[in-house]
N, CA, C and O atoms as a Tripos MOL2 file, in Angstrom:
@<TRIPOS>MOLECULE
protein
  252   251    63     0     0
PROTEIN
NO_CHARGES

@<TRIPOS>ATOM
      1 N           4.3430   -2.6150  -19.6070 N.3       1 UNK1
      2 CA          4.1310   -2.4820  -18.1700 C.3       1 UNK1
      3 C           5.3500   -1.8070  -17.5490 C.2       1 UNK1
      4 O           6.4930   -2.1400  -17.8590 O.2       1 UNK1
      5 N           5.1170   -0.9970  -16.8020 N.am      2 UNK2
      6 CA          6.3690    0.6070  -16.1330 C.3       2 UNK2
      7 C           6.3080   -0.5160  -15.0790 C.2       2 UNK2
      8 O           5.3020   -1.1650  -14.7920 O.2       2 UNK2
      9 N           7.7120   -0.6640  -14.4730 N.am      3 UNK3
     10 CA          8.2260   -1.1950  -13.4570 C.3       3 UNK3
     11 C           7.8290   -0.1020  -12.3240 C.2       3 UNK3
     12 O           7.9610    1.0840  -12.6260 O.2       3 UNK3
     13 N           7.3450   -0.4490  -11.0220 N.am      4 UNK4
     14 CA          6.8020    0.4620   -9.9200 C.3       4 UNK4
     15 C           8.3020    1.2540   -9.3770 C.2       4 UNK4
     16 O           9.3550    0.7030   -9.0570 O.2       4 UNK4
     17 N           7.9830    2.7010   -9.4050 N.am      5 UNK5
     18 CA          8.7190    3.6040   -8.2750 C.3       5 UNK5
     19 C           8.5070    3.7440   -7.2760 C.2       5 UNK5
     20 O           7.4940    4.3650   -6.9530 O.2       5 UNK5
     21 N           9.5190    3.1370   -6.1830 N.am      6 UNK6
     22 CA          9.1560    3.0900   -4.7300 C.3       6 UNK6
     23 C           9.7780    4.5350   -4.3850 C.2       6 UNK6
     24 O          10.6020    4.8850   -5.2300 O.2       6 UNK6
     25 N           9.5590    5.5210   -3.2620 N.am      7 UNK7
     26 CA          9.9540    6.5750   -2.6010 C.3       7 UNK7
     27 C          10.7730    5.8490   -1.4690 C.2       7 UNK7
     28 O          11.1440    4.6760   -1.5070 O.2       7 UNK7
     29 N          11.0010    6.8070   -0.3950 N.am      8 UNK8
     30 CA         11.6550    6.6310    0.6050 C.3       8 UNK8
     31 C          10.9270    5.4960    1.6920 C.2       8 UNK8
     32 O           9.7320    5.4730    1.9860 O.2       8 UNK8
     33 N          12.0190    4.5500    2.2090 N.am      9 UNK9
     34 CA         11.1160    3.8070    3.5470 C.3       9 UNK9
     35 C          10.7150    4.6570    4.6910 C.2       9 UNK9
     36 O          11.4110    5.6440    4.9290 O.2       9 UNK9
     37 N           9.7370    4.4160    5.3910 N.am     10 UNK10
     38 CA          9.6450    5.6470    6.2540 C.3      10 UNK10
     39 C           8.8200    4.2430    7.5570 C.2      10 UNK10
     40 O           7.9190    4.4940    8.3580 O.2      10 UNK10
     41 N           9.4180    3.0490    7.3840 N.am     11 UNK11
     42 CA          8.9280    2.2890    8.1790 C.3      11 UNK11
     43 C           9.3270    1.0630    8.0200 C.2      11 UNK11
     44 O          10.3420    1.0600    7.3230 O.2      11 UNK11
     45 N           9.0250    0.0790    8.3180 N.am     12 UNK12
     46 CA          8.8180   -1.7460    8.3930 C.3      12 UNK12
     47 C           7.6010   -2.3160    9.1280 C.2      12 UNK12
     48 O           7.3240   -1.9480   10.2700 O.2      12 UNK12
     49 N           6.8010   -3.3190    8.3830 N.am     13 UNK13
     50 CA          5.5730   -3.5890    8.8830 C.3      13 UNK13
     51 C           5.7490   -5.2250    8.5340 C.2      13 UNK13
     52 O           5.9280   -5.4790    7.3430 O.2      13 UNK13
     53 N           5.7160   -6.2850    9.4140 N.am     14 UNK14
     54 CA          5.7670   -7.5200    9.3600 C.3      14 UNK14
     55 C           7.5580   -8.2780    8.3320 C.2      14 UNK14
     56 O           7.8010   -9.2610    7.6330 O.2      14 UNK14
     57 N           8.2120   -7.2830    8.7650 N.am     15 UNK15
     58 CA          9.5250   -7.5830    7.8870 C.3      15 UNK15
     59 C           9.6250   -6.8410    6.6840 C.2      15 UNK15
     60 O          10.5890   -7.0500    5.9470 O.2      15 UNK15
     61 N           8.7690   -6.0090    6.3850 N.am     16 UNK16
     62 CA          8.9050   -5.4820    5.1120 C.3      16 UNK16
     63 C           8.6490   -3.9620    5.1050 C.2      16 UNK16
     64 O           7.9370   -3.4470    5.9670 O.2      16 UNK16
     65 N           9.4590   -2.9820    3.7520 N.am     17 UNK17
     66 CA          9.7820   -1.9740    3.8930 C.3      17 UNK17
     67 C           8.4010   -1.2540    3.8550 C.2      17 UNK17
     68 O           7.5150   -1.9560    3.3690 O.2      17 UNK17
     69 N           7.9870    0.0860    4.2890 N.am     18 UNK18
     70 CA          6.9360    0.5720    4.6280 C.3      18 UNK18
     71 C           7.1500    2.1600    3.2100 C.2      18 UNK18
     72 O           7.4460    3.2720    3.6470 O.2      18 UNK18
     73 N           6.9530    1.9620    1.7350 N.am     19 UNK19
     74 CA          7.6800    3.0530    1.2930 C.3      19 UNK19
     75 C           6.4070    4.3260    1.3940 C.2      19 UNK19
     76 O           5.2810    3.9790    1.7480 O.2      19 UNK19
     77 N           6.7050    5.8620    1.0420 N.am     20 UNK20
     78 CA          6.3110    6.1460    1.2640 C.3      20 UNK20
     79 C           5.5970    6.7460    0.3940 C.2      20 UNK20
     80 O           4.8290    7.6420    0.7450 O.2      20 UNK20
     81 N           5.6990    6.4260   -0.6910 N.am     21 UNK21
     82 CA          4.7520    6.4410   -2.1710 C.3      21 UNK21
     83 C           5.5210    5.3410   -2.9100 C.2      21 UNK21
     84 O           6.6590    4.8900   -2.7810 O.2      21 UNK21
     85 N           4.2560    5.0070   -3.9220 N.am     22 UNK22
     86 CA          4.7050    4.1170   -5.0680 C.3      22 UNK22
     87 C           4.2870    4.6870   -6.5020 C.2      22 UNK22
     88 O           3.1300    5.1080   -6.4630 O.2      22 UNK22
     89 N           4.6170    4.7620   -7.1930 N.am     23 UNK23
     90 CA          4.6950    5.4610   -7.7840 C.3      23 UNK23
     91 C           4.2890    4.2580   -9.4470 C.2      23 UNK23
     92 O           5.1930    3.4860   -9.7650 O.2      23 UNK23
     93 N           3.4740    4.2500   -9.9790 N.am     24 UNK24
     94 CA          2.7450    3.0470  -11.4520 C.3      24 UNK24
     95 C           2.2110    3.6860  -12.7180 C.2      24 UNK24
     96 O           2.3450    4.8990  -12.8730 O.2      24 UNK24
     97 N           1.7490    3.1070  -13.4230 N.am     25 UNK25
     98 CA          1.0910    3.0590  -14.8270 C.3      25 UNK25
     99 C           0.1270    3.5840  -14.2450 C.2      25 UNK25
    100 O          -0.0750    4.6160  -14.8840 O.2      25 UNK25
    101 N          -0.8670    3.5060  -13.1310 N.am     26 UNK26
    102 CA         -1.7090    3.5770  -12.4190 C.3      26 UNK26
    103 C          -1.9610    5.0860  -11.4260 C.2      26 UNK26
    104 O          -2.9510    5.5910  -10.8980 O.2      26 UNK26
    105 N          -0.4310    5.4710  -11.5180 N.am     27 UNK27
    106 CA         -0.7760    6.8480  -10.7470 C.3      27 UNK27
    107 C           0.3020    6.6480   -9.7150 C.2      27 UNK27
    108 O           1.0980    5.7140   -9.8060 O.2      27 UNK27
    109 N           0.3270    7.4860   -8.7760 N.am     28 UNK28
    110 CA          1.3700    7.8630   -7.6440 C.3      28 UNK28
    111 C           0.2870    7.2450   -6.1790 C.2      28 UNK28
    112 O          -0.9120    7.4630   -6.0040 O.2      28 UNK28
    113 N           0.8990    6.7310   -5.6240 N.am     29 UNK29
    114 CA         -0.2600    6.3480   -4.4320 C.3      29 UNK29
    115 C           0.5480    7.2250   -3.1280 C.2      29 UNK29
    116 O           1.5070    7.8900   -3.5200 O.2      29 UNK29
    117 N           0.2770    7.2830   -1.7580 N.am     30 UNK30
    118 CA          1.1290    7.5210   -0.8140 C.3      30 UNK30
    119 C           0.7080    6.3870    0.6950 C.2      30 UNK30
    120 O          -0.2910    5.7380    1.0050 O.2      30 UNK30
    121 N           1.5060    6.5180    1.0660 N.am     31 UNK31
    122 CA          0.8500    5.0130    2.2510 C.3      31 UNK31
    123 C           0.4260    6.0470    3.1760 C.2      31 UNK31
    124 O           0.9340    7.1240    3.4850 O.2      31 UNK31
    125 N          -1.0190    5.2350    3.6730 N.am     32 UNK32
    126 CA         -2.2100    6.0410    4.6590 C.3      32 UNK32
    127 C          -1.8920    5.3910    5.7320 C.2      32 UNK32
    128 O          -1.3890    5.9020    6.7330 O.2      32 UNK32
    129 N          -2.2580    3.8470    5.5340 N.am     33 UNK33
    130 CA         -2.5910    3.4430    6.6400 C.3      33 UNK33
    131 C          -2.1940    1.6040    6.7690 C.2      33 UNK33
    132 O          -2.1390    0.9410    5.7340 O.2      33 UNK33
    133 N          -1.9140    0.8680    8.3190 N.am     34 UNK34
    134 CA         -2.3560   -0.5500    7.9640 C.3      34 UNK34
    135 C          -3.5680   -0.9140    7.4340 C.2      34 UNK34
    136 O          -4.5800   -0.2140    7.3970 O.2      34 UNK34
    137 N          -3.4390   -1.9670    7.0470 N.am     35 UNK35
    138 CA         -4.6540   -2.8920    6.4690 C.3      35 UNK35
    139 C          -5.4330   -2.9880    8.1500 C.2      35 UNK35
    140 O          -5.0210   -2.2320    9.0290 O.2      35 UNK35
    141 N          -6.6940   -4.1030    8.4670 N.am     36 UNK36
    142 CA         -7.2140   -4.6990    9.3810 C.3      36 UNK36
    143 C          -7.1000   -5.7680    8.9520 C.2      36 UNK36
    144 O          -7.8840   -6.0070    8.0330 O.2      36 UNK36
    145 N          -6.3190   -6.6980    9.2740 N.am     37 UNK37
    146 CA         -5.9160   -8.1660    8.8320 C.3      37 UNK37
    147 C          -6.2110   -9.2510    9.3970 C.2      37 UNK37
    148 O          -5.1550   -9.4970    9.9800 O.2      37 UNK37
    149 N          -7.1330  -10.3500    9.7180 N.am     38 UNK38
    150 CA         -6.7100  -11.6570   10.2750 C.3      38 UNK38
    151 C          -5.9840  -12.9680    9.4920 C.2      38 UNK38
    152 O          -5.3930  -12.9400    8.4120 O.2      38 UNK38
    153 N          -6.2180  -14.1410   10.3900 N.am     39 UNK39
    154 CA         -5.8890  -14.9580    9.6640 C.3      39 UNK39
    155 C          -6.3270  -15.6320    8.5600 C.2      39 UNK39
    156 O          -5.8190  -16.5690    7.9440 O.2      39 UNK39
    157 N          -7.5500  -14.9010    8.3650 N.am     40 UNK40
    158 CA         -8.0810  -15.3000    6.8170 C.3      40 UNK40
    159 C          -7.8940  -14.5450    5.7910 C.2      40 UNK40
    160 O          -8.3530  -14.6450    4.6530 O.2      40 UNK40
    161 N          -6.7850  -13.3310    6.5160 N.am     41 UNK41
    162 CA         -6.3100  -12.1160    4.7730 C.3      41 UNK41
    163 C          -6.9070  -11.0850    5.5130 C.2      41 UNK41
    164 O          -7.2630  -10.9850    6.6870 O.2      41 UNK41
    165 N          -6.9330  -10.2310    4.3930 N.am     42 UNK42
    166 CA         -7.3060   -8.2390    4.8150 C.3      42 UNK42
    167 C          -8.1630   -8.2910    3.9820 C.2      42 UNK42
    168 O          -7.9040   -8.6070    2.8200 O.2      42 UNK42
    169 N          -9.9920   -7.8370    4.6130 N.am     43 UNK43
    170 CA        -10.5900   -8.2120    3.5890 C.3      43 UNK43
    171 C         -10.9120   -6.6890    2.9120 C.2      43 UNK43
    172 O         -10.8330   -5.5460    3.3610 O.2      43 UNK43
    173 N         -11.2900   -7.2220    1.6790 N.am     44 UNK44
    174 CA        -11.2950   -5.5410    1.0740 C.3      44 UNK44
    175 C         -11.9450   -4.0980    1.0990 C.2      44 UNK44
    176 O         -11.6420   -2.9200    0.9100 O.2      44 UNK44
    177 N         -12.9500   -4.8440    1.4250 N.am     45 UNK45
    178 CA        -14.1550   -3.5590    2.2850 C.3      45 UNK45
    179 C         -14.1520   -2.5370    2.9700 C.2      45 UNK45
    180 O         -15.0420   -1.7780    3.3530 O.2      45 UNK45
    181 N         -12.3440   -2.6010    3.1850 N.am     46 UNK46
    182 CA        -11.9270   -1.7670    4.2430 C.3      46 UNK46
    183 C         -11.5270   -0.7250    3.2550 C.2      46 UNK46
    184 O         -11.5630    0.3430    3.8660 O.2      46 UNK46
    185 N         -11.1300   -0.5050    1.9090 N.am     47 UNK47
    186 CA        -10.7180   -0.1080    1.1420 C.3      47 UNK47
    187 C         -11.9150    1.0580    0.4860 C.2      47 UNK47
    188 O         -13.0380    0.8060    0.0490 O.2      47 UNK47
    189 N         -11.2050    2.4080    0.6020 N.am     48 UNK48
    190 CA        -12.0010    3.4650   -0.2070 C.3      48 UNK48
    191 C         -11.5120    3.3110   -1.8750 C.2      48 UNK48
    192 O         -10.4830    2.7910   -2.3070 O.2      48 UNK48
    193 N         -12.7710    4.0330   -2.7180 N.am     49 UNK49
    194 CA        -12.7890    4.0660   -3.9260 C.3      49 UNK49
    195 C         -11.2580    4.6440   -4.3370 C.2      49 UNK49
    196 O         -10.8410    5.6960   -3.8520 O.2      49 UNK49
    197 N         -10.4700    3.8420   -5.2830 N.am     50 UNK50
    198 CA         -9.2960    4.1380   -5.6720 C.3      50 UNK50
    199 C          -8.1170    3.4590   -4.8660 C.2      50 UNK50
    200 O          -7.2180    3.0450   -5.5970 O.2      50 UNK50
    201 N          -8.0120    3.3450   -4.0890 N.am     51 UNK51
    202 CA         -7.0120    3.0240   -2.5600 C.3      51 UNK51
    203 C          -6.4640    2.0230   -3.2200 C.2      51 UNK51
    204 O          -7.0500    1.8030   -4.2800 O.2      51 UNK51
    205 N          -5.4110    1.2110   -2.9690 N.am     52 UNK52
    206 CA         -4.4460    0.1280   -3.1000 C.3      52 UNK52
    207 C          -3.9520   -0.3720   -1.7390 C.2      52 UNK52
    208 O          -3.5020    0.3050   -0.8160 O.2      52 UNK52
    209 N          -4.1690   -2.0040   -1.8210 N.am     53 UNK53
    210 CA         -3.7060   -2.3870   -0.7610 C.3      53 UNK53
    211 C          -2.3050   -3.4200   -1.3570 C.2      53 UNK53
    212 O          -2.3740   -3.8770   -2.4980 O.2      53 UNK53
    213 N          -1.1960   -3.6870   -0.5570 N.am     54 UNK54
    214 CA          0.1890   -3.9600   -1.0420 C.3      54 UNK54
    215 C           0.4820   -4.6810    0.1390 C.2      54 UNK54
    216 O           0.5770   -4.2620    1.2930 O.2      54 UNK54
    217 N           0.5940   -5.6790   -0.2550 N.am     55 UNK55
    218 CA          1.0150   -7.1720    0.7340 C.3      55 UNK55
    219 C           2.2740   -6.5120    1.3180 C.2      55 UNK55
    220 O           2.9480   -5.9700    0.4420 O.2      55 UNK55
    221 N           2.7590   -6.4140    2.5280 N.am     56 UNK56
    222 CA          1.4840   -6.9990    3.7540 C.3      56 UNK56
    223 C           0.3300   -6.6880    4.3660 C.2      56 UNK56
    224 O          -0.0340   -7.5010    5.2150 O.2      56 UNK56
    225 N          -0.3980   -5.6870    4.1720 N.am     57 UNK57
    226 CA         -2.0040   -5.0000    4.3100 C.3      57 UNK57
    227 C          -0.9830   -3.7560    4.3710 C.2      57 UNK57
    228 O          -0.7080   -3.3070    5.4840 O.2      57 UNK57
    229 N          -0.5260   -3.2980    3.4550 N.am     58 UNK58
    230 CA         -0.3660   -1.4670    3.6580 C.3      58 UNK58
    231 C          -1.5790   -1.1790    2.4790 C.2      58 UNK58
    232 O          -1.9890   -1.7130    1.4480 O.2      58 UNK58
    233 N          -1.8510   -0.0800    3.2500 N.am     59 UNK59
    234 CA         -2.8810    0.5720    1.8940 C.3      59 UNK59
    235 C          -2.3260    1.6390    1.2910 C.2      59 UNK59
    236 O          -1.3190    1.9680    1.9190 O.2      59 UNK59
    237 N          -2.5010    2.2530    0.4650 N.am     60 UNK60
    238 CA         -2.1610    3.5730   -0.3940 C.3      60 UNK60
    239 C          -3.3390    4.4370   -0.6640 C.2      60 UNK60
    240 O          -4.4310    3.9310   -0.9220 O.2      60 UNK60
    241 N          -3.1600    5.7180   -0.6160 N.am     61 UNK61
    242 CA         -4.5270    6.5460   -1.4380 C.3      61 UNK61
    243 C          -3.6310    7.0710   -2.7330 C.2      61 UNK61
    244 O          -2.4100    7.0010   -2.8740 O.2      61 UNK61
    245 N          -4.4900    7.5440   -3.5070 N.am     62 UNK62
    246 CA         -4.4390    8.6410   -4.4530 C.3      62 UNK62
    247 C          -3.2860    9.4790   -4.2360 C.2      62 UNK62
    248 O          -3.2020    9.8920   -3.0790 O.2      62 UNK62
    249 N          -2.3690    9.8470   -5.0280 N.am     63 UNK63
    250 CA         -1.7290   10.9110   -4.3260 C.3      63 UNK63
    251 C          -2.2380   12.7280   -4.5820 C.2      63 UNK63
    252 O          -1.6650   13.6230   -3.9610 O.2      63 UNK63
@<TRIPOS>BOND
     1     1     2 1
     2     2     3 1
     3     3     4 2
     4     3     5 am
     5     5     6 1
     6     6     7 1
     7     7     8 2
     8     7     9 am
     9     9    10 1
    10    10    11 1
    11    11    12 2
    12    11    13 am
    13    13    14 1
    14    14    15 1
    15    15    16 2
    16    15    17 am
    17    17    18 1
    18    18    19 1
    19    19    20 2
    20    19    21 am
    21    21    22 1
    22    22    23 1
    23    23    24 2
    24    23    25 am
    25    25    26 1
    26    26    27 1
    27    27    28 2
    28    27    29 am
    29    29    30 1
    30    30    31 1
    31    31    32 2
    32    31    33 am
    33    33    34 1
    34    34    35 1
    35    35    36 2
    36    35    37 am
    37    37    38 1
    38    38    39 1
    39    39    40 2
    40    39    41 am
    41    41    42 1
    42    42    43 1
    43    43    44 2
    44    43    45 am
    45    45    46 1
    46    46    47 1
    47    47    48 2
    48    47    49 am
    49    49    50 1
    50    50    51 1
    51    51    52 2
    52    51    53 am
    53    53    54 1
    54    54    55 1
    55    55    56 2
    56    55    57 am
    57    57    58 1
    58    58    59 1
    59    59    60 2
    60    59    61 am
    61    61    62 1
    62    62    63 1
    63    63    64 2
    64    63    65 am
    65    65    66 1
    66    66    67 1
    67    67    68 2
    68    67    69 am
    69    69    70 1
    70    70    71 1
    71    71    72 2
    72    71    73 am
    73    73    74 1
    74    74    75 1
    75    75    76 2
    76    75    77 am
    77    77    78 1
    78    78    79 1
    79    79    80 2
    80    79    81 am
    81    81    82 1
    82    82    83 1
    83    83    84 2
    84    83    85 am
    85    85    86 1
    86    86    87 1
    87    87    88 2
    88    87    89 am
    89    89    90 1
    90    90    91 1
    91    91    92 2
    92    91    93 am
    93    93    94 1
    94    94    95 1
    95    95    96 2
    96    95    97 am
    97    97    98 1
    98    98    99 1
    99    99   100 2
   100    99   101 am
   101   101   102 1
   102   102   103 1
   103   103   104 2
   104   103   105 am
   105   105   106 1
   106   106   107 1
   107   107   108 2
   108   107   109 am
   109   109   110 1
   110   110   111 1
   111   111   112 2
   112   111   113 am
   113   113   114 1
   114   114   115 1
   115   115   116 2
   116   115   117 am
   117   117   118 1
   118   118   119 1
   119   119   120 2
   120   119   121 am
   121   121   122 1
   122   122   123 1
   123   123   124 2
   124   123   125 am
   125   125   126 1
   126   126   127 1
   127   127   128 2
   128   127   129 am
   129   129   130 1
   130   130   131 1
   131   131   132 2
   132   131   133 am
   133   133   134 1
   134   134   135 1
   135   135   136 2
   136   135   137 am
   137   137   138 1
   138   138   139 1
   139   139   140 2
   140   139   141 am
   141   141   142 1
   142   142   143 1
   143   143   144 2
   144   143   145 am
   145   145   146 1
   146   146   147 1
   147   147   148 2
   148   147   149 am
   149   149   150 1
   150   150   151 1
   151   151   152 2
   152   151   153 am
   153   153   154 1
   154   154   155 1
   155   155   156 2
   156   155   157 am
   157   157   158 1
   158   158   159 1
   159   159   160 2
   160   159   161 am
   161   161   162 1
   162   162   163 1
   163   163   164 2
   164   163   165 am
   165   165   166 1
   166   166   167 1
   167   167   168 2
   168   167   169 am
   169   169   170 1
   170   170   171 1
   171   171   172 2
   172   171   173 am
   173   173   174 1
   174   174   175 1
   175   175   176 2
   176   175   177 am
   177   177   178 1
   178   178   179 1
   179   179   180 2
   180   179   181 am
   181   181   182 1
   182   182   183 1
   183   183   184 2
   184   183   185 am
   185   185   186 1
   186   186   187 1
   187   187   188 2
   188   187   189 am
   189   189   190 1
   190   190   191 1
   191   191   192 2
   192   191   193 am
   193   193   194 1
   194   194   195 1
   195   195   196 2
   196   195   197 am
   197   197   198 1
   198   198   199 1
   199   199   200 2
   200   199   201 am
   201   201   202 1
   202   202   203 1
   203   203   204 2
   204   203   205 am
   205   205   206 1
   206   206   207 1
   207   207   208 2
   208   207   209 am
   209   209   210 1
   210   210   211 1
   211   211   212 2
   212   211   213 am
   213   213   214 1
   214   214   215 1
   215   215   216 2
   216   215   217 am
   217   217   218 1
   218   218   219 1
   219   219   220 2
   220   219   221 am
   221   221   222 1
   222   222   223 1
   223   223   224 2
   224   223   225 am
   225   225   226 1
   226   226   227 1
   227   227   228 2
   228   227   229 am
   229   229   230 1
   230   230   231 1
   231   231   232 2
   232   231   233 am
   233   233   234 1
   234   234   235 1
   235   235   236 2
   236   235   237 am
   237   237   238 1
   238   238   239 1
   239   239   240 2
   240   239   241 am
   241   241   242 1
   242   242   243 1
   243   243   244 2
   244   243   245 am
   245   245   246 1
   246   246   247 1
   247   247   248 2
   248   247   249 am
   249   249   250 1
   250   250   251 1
   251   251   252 2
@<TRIPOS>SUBSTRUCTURE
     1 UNK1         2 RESIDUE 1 A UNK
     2 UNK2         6 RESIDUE 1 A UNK
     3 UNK3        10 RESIDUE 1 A UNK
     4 UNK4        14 RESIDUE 1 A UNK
     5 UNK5        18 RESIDUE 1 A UNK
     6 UNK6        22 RESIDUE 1 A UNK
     7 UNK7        26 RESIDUE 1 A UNK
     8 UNK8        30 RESIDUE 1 A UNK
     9 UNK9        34 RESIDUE 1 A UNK
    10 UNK10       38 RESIDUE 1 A UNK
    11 UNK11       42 RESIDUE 1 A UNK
    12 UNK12       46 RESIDUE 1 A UNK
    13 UNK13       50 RESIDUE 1 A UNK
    14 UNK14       54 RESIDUE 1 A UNK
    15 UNK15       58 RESIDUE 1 A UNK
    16 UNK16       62 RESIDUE 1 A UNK
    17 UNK17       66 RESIDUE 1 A UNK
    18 UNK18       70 RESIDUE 1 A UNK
    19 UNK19       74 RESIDUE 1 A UNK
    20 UNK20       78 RESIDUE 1 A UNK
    21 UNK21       82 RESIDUE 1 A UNK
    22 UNK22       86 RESIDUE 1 A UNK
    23 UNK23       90 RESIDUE 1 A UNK
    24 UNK24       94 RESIDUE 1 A UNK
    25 UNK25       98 RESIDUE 1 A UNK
    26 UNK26      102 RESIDUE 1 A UNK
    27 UNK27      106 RESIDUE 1 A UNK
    28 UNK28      110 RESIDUE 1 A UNK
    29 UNK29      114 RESIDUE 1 A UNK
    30 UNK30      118 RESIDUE 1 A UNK
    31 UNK31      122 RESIDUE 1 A UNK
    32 UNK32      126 RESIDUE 1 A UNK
    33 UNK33      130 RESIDUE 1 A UNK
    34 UNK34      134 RESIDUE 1 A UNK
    35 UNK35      138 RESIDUE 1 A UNK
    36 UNK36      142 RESIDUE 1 A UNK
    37 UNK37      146 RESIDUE 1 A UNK
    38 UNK38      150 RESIDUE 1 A UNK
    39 UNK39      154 RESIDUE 1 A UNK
    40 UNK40      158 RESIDUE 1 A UNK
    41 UNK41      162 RESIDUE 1 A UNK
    42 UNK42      166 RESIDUE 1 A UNK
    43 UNK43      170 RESIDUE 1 A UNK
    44 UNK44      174 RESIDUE 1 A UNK
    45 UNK45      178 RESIDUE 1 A UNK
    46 UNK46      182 RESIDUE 1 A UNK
    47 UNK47      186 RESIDUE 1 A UNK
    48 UNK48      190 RESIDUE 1 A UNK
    49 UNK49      194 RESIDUE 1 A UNK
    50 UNK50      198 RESIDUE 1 A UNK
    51 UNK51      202 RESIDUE 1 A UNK
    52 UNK52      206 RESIDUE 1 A UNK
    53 UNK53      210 RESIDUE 1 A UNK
    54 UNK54      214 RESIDUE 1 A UNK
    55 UNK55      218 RESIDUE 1 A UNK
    56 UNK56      222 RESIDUE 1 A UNK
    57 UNK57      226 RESIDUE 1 A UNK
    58 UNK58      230 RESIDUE 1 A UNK
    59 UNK59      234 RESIDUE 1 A UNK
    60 UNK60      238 RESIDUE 1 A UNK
    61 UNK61      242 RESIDUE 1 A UNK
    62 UNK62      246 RESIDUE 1 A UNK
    63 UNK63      250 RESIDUE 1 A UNK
């Protein structure tokens, strides 16, 4: 298992860094967008084919 490559922060969203790709075993993602979150979680539906969502609701696409 490849330890994840984070890119540059290009933000903060609930205390945490906003990077601006991640980079996995899995592929290169780039951050799109927030999640739609309540207090019962971010539910996944919101999510296109491929996309990654990364606590705290950031999502990623494809890069």
């Amino acid at each position: 298992m490849r330890i994840p490559i984070y890119g540059p922060a290009i933000g903060t969203h609930l205390g945490k860094p906003i990077f601006s790709t991640i980079e996995s075993e899995d592929g290169k993602f780039v951050f799109d967008r927030l999640a739609e979150c309540d207090r019962d979680g971010c539910p996944l539906q919101q999510l296109a084919k491929a996309e990654l969502m990364v606590n705290p609701g950031l999502i990623y696409r494809p890069a």
